[in-house]
C-alpha positions, 0 to 999 in steps of 0.5 A: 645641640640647642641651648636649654634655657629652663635649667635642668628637671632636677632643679626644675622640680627642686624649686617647684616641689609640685608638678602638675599631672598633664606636665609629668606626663608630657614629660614622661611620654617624651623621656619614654620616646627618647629612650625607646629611640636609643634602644631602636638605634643599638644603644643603651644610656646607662645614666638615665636621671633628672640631672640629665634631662634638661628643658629647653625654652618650651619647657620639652625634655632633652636627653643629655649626657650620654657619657656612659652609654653603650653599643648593645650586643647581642648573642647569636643564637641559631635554635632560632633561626628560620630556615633560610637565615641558618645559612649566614653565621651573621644572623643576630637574635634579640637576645641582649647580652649582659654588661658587667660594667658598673656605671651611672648614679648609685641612688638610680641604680637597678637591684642587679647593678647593685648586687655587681650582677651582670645586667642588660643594659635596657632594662636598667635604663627602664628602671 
């Protein structure tokens, strides 16, 4: 991975306090298109933060630290087939299923994370 001379989000609004709304949505649109590419590709982050989002030399968000990331798995579910999947046992459904690993920053935490619930890995990266 490329050097990223501009620090980290974190400190990056730390030492600014205010943020310009083209800038905050210019890096929320590049968070989003990290995240929504994680999940297309079969994982999860688990440890989405400011800390881990760091800004290169053009001031574009990275996405770093990927040491709690997952594999996503998904329940077969053959209600939902169509007729001619029913034939192989591989077929997968979208149903996500749910992790009960306890992982990420305790001030990000979703509710169900922190309620110890099993929870679907995605939908905690989106909170």
């Amino acid at each position: 991975m490329k050097y990223s001379s501009s620090g980290d989000l974190f400190d990056y609004v730390l030492k600014r306090r205010f943020i310009p709304e083209p800038q905050a949505c210019l890096w929320f649109k590049q968070l989003i298109s990290a995240v929504e590419h994680i999940h297309k590709n079969g994982f999860a982050h688990r440890d989405l933060k400011c800390e881990n989002l760091l800004l290169n030399s053009n001031y574009d968000i990275k996405l770093t630290d990927f040491g709690f990331c997952c594999k996503l798995k998904f329940k077969k579910n053959s209600k939902t087939q169509k007729p001619e999947e029913e034939k192989s046992d591989s077929k997968l459904t979208a149903q996500e299923c749910r992790s009960k690993t306890f992982c990420g920053s305790l001030i990000y935490a979703s509710p169900e994370l922190l309620r110890g619930e099993p929870y679907l890995p995605t939908k905690t990266d989106i909170w």
